[in-house]
C-alpha positions as CSV (number, residue, x, y, z in Angstrom):
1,X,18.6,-147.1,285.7
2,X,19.1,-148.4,289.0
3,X,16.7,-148.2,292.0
4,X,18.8,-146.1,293.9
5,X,19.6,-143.6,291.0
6,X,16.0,-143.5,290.7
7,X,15.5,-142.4,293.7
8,X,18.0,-140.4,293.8
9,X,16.8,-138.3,290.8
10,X,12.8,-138.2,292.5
11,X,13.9,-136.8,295.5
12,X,16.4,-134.3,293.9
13,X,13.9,-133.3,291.3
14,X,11.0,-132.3,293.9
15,X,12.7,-131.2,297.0
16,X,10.8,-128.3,298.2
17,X,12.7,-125.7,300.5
18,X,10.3,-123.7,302.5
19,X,11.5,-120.1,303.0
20,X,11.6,-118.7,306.9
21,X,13.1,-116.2,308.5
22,X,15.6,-119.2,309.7
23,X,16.4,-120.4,305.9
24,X,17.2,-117.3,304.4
25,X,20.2,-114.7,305.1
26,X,19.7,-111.2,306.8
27,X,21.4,-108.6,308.2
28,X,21.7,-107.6,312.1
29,X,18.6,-105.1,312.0
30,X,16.5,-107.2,310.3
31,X,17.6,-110.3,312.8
32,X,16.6,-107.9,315.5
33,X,12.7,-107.5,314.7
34,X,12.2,-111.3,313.2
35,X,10.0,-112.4,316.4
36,X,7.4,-109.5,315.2
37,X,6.8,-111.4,312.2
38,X,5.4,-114.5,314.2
39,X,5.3,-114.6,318.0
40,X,6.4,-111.3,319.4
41,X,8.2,-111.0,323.1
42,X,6.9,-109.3,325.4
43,X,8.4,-106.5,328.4
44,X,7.3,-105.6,331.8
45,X,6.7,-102.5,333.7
46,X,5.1,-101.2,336.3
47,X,2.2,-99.8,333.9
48,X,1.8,-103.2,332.2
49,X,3.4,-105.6,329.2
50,X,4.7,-104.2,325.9
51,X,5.7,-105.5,322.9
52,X,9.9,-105.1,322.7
53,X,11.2,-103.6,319.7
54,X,14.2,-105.9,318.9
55,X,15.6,-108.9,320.6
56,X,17.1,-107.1,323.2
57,X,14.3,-104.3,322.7
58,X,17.3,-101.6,321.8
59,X,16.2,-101.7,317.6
60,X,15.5,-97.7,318.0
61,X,18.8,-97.8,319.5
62,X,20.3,-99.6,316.8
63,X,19.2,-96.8,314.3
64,X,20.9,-94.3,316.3
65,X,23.9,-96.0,316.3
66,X,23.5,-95.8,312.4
67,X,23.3,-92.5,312.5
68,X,26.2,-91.8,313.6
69,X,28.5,-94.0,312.1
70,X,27.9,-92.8,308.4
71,X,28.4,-89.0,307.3
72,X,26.4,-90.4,304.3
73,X,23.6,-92.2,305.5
74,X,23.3,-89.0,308.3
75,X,23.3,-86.5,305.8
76,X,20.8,-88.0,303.5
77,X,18.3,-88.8,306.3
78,X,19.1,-85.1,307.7
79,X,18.9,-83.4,304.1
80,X,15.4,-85.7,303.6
81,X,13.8,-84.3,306.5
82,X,14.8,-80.7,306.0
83,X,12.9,-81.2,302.6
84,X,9.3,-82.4,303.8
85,X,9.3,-79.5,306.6
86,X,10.9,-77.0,304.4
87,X,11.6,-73.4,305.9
88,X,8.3,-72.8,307.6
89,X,4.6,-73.9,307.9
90,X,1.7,-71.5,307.4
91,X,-2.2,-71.8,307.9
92,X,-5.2,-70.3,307.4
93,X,-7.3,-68.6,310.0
94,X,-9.8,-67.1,308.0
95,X,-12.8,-69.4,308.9
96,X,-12.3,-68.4,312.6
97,X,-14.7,-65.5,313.5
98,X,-13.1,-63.4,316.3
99,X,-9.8,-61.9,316.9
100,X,-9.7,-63.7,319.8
101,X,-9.8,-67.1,318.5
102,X,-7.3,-66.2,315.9
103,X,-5.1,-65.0,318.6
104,X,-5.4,-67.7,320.1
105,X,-4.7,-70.1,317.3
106,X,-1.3,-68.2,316.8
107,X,-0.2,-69.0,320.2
108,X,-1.0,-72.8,319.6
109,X,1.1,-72.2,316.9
110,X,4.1,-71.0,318.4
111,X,4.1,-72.5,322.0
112,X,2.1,-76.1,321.2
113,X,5.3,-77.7,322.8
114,X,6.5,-75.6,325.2
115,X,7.9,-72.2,325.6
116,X,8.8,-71.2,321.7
117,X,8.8,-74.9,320.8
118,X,5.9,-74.1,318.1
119,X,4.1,-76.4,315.5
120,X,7.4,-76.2,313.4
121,X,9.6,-77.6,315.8
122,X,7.2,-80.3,316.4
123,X,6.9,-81.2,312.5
124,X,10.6,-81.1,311.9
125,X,11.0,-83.6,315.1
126,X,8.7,-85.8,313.6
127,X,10.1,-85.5,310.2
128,X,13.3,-86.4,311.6
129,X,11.8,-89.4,313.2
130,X,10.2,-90.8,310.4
131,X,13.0,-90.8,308.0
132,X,14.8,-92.4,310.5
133,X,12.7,-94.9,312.4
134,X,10.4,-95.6,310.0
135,X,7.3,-94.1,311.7
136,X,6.9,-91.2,313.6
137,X,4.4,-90.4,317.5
138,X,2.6,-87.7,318.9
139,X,2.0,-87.0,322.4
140,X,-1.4,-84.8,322.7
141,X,-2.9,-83.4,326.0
142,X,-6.7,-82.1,325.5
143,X,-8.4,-79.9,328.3
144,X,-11.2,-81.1,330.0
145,X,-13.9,-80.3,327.7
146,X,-11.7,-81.4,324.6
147,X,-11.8,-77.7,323.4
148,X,-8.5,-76.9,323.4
149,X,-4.9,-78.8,322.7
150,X,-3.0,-78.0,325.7
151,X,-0.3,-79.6,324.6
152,X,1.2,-81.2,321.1
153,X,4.7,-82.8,321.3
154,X,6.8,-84.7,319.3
155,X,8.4,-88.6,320.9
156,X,11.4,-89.9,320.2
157,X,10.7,-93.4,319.2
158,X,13.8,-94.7,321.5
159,X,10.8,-94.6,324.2
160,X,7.6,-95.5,322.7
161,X,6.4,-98.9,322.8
162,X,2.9,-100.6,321.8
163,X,1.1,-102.1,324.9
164,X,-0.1,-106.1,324.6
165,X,-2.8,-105.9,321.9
166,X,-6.1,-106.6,323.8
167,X,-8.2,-110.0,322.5
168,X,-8.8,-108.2,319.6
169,X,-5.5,-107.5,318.6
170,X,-6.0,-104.0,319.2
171,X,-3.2,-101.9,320.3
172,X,-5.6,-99.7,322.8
173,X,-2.3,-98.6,324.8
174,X,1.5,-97.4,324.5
175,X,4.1,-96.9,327.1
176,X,6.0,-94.2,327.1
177,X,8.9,-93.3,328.8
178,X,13.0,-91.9,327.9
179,X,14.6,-95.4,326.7
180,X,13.6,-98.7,327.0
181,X,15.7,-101.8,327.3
182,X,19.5,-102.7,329.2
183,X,19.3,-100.6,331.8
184,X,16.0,-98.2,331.5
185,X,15.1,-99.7,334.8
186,X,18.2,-98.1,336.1
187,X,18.3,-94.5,334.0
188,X,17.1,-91.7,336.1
189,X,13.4,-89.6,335.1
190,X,12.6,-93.1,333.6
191,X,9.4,-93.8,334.6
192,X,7.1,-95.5,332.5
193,X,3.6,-93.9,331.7
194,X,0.8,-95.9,330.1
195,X,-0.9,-93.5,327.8
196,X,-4.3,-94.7,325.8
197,X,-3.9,-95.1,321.9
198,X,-5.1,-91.9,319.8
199,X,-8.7,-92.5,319.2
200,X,-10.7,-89.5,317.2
201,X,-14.5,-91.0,318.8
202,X,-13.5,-91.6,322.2
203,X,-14.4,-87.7,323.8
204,X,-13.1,-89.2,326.8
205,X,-9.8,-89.3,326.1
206,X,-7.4,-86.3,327.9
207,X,-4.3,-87.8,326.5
208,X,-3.4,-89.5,323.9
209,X,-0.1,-90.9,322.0
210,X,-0.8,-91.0,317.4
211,X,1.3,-93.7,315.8
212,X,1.7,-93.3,312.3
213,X,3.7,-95.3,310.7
214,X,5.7,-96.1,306.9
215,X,3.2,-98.0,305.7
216,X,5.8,-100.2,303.6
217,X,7.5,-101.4,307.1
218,X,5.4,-104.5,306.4
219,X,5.1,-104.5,310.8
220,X,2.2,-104.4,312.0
221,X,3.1,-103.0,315.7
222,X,6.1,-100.6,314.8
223,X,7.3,-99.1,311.6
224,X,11.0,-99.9,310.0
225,X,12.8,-97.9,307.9
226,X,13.2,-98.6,304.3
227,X,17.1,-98.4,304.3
228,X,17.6,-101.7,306.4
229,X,18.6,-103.6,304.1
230,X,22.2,-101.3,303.6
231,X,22.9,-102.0,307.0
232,X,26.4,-103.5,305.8
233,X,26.9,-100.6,303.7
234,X,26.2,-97.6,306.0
235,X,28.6,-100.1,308.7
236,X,31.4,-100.3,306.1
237,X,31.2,-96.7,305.4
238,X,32.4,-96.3,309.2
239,X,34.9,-98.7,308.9
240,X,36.0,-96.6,305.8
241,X,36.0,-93.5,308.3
242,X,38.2,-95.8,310.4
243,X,40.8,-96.5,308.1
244,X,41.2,-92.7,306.9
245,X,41.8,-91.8,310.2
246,X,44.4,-94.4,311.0
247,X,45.8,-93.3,307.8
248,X,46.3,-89.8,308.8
249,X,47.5,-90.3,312.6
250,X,50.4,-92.9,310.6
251,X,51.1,-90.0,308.5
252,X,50.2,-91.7,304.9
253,X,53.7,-94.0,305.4
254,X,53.4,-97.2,304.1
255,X,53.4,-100.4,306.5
256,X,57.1,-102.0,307.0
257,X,58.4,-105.0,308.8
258,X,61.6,-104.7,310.0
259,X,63.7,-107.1,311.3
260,X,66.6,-107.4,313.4
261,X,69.5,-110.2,312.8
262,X,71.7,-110.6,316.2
263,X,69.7,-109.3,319.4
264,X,69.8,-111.0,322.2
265,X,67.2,-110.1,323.7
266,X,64.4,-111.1,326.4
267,X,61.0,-110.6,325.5
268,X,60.5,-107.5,327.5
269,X,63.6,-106.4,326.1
270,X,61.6,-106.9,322.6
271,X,58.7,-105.2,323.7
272,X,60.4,-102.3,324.6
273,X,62.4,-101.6,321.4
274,X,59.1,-102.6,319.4
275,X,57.6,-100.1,321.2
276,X,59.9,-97.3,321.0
277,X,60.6,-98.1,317.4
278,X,57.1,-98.0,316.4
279,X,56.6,-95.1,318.4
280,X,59.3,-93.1,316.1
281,X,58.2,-93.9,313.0
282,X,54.4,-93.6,312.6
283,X,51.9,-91.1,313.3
284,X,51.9,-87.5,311.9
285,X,55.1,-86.4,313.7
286,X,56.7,-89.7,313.0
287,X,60.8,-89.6,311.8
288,X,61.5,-89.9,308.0
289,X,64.9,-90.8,308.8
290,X,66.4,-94.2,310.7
291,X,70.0,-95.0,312.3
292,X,70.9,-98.2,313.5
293,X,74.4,-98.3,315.2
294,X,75.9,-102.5,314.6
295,X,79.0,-103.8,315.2
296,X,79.2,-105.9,312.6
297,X,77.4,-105.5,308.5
298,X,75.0,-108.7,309.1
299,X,73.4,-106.8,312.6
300,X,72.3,-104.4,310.4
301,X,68.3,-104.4,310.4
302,X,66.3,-105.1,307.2
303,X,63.7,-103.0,306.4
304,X,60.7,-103.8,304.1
305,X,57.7,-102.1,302.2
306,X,54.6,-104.0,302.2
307,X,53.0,-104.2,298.9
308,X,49.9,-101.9,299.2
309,X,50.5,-100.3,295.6
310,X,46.6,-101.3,295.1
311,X,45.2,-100.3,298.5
312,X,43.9,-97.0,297.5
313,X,42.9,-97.8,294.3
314,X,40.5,-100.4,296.0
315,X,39.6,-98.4,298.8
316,X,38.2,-95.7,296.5
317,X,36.1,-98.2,294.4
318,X,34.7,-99.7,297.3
319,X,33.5,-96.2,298.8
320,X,32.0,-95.2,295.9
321,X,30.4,-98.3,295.5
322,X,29.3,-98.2,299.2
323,X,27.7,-94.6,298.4
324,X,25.7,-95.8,295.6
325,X,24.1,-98.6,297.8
326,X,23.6,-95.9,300.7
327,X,21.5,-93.6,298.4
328,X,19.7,-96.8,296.6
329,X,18.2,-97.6,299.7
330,X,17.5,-94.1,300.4
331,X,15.1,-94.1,297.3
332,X,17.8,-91.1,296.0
333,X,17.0,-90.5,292.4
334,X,20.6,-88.3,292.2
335,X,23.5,-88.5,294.4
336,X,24.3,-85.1,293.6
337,X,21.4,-83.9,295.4
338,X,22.4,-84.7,298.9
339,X,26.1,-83.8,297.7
340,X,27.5,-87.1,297.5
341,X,30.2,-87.3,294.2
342,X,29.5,-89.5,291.0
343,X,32.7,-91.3,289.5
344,X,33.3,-89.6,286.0
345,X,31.1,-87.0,286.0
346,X,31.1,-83.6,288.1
347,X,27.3,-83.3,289.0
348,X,25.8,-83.3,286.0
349,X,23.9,-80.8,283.7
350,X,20.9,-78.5,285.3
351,X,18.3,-79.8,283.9
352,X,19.3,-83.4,284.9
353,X,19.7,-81.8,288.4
354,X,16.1,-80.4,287.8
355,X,14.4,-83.8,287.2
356,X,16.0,-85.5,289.3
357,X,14.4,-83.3,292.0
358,X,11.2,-82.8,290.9
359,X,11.1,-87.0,290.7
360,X,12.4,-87.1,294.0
361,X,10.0,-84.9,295.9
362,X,7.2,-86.4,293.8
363,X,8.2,-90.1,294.8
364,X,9.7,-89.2,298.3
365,X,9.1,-85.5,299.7
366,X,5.5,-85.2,298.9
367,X,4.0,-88.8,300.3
368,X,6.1,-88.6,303.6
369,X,4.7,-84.8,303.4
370,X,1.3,-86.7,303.1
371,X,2.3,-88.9,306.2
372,X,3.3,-86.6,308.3
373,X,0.7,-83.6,307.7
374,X,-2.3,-86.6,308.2
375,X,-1.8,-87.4,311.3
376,X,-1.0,-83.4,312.7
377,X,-4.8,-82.8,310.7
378,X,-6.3,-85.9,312.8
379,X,-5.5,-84.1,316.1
380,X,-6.3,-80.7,315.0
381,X,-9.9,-81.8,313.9
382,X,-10.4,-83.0,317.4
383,X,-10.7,-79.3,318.5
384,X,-12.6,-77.7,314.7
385,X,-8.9,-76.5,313.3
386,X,-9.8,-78.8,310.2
387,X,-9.5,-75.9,308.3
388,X,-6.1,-74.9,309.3
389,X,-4.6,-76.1,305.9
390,X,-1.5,-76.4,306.9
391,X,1.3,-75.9,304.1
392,X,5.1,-76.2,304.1
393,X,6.8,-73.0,303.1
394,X,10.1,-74.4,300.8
395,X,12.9,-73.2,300.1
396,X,12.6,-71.1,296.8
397,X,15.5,-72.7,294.1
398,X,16.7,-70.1,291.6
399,X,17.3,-72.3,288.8
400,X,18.5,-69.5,286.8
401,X,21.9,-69.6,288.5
402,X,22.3,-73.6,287.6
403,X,24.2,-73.8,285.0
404,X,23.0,-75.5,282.4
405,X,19.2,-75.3,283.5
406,X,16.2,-74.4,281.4
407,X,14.8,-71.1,283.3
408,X,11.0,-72.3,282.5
409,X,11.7,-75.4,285.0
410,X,10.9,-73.0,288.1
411,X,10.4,-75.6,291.5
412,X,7.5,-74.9,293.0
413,X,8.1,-72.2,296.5
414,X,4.8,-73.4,297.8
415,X,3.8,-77.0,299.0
416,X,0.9,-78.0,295.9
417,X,-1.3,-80.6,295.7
């Protein structure tokens, strides 16, 4: 062996490829947040530096846009949400000893927010947020002598952002405000506020914003959502959106090319008789029927189908493949949960229906429940409502009328532990 081969073989036997953010493929979202993962960027306001959220500090954004692209992704996150919260919270009010106080509890209750904007609105705003974002804040407003919550309120992550960690790498401070990032500067009732981190020991503190975030984000300054990595999927499933529609406004006709032997024509000419012959012949109120008037046989135009005999079958398998990637990232144990059909089968018995949700709210309902319920307890043992237990009220499921479902399999009406 020569000494180049030999070489050769050294060098191609103990390459080592180091693996960076850089050196291995990603998707948009997760392109956005890289920087967080080593050297953040910062933002400026008028209330002090921030960490941005994204490269253009617009990832919240990004999620939004998400949201509304795909009917599946929205309905899953929507339907995920309704399940932590349930119908209805209730608590306990026993260990209070006057009417008074209990009185007073059940106005918290109801008004906490605002005007009829009760506890429930605020745990189904937060639920909301952290199936979508990844992490979910609280905005709460003590009174002087931290006796009373004057105020508990739910933030929409689009304008929450961790202040520059202190030398500690503590984040002491968020600032808050409607939207940050291309043009917040400019959006009106967009002032920023620089409110202190939630901190149980400091009896200082009037205000305070809680962060709690997924703790699988693997961030340490803002949660992510698990379902980032079907950003192509939940994209594509607008683009299939797209393509329905066009299909629809053409009136299901198949694509043509015609062509037309003999015109002399300019090309404004052409434009024009493109135009008006396209404009006849597709959309939902589109001609069936053509006439060309020629003066001789070979003027006449000639007409072809384009071959799309395989369009729909590919379309089809591509959606439902698209689905089944959706609800993977979801964590969805059965599509036939959030209403989403299964190729070859037409939902399933009841029992499989039955495991499938009692898997799914023990691997995804009852920990975000966890999550969410935490942090509400935190604030509330600020002010002695420890004791509140706080429970979801659920939706009661008659498993009687699924067919196919053994009656003893009864889910449970009450949130249990």
């Amino acid at each position: 062996m020569g000494l180049i081969n030999r070489v050769n073989e050294f060098f191609a036997s103990n390459t080592n490829v180091q693996a960076t953010n850089d050196t291995i493929a990603s998707n948009e979202l997760e392109n956005a947040i890289k920087d967080l993962s080593g050297r953040y960027r910062l933002g400026q306001t008028n209330q002090g530096q921030y960490i941005k959220f994204g490269v253009q500090d617009d990832f919240p954004v990004m999620l939004d846009k998400m949201l509304r692209q795909s009917p599946v992704h929205a309905g899953i996150l929507t339907k995920k949400a309704k399940m932590v919260v349930g119908t209805d919270v209730s608590y306990n009010d026993s260990f209070l000893a006057t009417k008074k106080a209990k009185a007073e509890l059940k106005v918290f209750v109801q008004n906490c927010s605002g005007a009829n904007k009760g506890l429930y609105s605020v745990l189904t705003h937060s639920a909301f947020q952290y199936e979508k974002s990844g992490a979910y804040a609280m905005y709460v407003r003590w009174s002087k002598d931290r006796t009373k919550i004057l105020e508990l309120s739910s933030l929409d992550l689009k304008g929450v952002r961790a202040a520059e960690p202190n030398e500690k790498g503590e984040i002491t401070h968020f600032i808050v405000r409607r939207m940050f990032g291309q043009g917040a500067d400019a959006m009106q009732h967009n002032e920023p506020r620089r409110v202190p981190a939630f901190n149980k020991w400091d009896k200082k503190q009037t205000e305070a914003v809680l962060y709690v975030q997924n703790p699988f984000s693997g961030n340490e300054y803002y949660g992510v959502p698990n379902y980032i990595s079907a950003f192509h999927y939940i994209s594509a499933d607008f683009a299939f959106g797209k393509h329905i529609k066009n299909s629809a406004e053409n009136g299901f006709t198949p694509k043509v090319m015609a062509t037309f032997v003999g015109r002399n024509m300019s090309p404004e000419q052409k434009a024009k008789e493109y135009a008006a012959f396209k404009n006849s012949f597709t959309g939902t109120d589109g001609e069936q029927a053509m006439l060309a008037w020629v003066k001789r046989p070979e003027d006449k135009p000639t007409i072809e189908s384009l071959d799309i005999s395989n369009l729909d079958k590919t379309v089809d398998v591509l959606s439902r493949l698209n689905d089944a990637k959706i609800l993977t990232a979801h964590n969805v144990t059965s599509p036939t949960l959030f209403g989403v059909m299964v190729s070859g089968k037409l939902g399933g018995t009841g029992n499989e229906m039955v495991a499938a949700y009692q898997i799914f709210r023990a691997t995804e309902t009852l920990p975000n429940r966890e999550t969410l319920f935490s942090g509400v307890q935190r604030l509330l043992d600020t002010i002695g409502l420890g004791e509140m237990e706080l429970e979801v009220i659920e939706e009661v499921i008659n498993l009687e009328s699924i067919k196919g479902a053994n009656p003893t399999d009864v889910a449970p009406a009450k949130d249990e532990e």
